[in-house]
C-alpha positions, 0 to 999 in steps of 0.5 A: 565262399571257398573256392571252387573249381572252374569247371564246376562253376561253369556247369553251374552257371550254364544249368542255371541259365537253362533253368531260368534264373537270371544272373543275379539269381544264379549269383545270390543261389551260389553265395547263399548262406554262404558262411556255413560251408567252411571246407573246399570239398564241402563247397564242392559237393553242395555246389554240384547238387545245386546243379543237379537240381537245376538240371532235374528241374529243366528235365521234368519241365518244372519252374525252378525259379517259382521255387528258390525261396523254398531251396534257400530254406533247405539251404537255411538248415546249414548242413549238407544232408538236408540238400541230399534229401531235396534232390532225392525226394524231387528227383521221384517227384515231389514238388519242392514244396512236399519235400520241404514239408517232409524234410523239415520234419525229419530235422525236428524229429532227428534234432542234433543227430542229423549229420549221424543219422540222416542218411537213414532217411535219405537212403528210404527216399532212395529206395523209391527211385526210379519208380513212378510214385503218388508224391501225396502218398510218399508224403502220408508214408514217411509221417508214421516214422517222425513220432518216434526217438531218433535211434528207433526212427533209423531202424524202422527207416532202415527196415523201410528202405530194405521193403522197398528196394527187395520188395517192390515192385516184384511182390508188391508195387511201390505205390500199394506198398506206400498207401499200406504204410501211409494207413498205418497211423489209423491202424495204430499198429506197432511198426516193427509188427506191420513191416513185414505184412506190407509185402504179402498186402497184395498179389505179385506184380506182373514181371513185365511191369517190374522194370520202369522206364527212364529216358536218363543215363544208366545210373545207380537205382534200388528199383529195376528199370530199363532204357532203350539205348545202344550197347556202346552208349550204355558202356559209356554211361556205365563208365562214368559210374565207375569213376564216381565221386562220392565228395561231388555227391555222386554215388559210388556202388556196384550194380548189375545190368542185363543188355538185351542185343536184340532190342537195344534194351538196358536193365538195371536189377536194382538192388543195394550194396552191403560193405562189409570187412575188405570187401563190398557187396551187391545184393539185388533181386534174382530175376529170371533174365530170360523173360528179358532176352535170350542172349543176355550181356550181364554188366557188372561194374566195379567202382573205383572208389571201392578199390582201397578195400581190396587193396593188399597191405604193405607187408604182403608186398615184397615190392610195396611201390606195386601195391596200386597194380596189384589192387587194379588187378584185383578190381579188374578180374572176377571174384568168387562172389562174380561167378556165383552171381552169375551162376545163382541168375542162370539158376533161375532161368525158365528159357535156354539164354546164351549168356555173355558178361563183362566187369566195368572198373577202372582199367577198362573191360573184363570180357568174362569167357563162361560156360553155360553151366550153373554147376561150373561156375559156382565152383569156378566161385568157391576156386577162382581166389585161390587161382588169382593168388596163386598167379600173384605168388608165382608171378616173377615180380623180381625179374619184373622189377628190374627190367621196368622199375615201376614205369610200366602202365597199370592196365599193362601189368595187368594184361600180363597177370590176366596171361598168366591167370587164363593158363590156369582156369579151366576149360570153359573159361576165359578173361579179355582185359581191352581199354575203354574206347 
């Protein structure tokens, strides 16, 4: 097998001891089939999901060991993709043996459009997560879509996916929204027709039920959840997402998180990302954050990984060398979509709340200064680009080239564009740029 790098063989070989497998077994998992990986990154990427399903496995207390063989069968399907979708559907929890069931047949019903397709049906087991589900009915839900042609299968998945993240569990439980698709086949209803009635099959979810609970770090999820944990452990956690390395399976998104100072409670709004022409979207479910808290922290994490689409082209550079600056500027400070996100939530509050809000990317923390007024910061929203390339045209880059060259650190150049930035935002507003601890 191609190499790999140390780190993530120790991780690997220390997650399998914890697991129970001995060091044959861990040394036969790792080479397994070995010859269908033939890039580095490959063996990278398959090599930590592998590692991830060992830890999940120590996590819900279930016998790995019992269950290599039916591993080693996913890993016999030769591409990456169905590895995915065993750590996506186990992770929610079904047993390795319901995953393979289902995993199987979506290999048969996308035949050789697998490795273009199949992320329609990973993305509808992610839609679930971190939701407490009947795995006999993810099961029974995920079978009306096998009859169909692979291209009709991906819409119908897609439409599936977007029910669940926007739908569940606010308007309908996850659970009662899978038993209505599982039903489907005995109807016999045309799918396209009965997606959107799952929505109104039941009355509304009581709100306090829409966040379930996890005892794992802050992670990306379609579906609400909370965490009891303190501020600066939760920042740590949120750290690691910005840094996230899509080829080591890690997804790389935005998110929104409400912290609660009072209890010590994390939310997560769920949702998905839309990546569109030179910019990527969070789109989430407008909750009324204060049923949550009073005085609410809003977390909006930018992630690394996303920042080559605000990345400004050489030619509008006068100083092209700065182009990393200038995109680490654009990554730290907010947008115009920032502002009127927070502006649609505050929107929907039924309580007087004393909002803060801070943006997670790669240089650190944007502590955001804000008013309390819903007004403002939508049109803070439809200006604050405009402001931003105004400070970007006037900043002196001539005199700034030749007094450092490009010697100065990002996070310090930064810092001075954020200067400049702050003498022209209105009153109300303001931007702190601190390093991560």
């Amino acid at each position: 097998m191609n190499l790999v790098r140390e780190e993530s063989l120790f991780e690997y070989r220390t997650s399998a001891n914890k697991a129970g497998l001995t060091h044959e077994q861990t040394d036969e998992l790792f080479r397994y089939n070995e010859c269908t990986v033939k890039f580095r990154v490959e063996t990278e990427a398959r090599l930590d999901l592998i590692t991830r399903l060992l830890d999940q496995s120590v996590l819900r207390q279930t016998n790995f060991v019992e269950n290599l063989d039916g591993v080693k069968k996913i890993l016999d399907l030769g591409v990456p993709e169905p590895l995915y979708a065993l750590f996506y559907s186990t992770r929610l929890g079904l047993s390795i043996a319901q995953s393979q069931n289902i995993i199987e047949k979506s290999m048969v019903a996308y035949r050789k459009n697998v490795i273009y397709s199949y992320g329609s049906f990973n993305d509808a087991l992610k839609s679930m997560y971190p939701a407490k589900i009947d795995p006999d009915l993810v099961v029974k839900a995920l079978n009306i879509f096998y009859d169909e042609t692979v291209w009709g299968m991906d819409g119908y998945l897609g439409a599936f996916a977007d029910m669940m993240t926007f739908g569940c569990p606010y308007t309908i439980s996850v659970n009662k929204a899978l038993a209505y698709f599982a039903t489907l086949q005995v109807r016999k209803g045309k799918i396209q027709k009965m997606l959107p009635r799952a929505l109104h099959a039941t009355s509304e979810v009581e709100f306090e039920d829409a966040f379930f609970e996890i005892n794992t770090p802050l992670e990306h999820a379609p579906q609400p959840y909370q965490k009891r944990t303190s501020f600066n452990q939760g920042i740590r956690e949120l750290e690691k997402l910005v840094f996230a390395k899509p080829r080591k399976g890690e997804e790389a998104a935005e998110g929104m998180w409400v912290f609660d100072p009072i209890s010590n409670v994390w939310y997560s709004l769920g949702g998905k990302i839309e990546v569109l022409n030179q910019c990527v979207r969070h789109k989430f479910v407008q909750y009324d954050i204060s049923k949550l808290t009073n005085e609410p922290v809003l977390v909006h994490v930018h992630p690394e990984y996303y920042e080559m689409m605000l990345a400004p082209s050489n030619e509008a550079l006068v100083y092209p060398e700065y182009k990393e600056k200038v995109t680490k500027v654009l990554s730290a400070t907010p947008s115009g979509a920032d502002y009127k996100g927070i502006a649609e939530l505050l929107q929907r509050v039924s309580l007087p709340v004393r909002p803060r809000s801070l943006i997670l990317h790669s240089l650190g923390i944007t502590e955001m200064t804000i008013p309390n007024d819903v007004s403002a910061l939508e049109g803070m929203g439809a200006v604050s680009r405009d402001l931003r390339d105004e400070v970007l045209m006037e900043f002196d880059i001539e005199g700034y080239h030749t007094r450092w060259g490009n010697r100065e650190s990002n996070f310090a150049f930064a810092q001075k564009i954020i200067g400049d930035l702050n003498t022209k935002l209105p009153s109300g507003f303001g931007l702190i740029l601190s390093p991560y601890n």
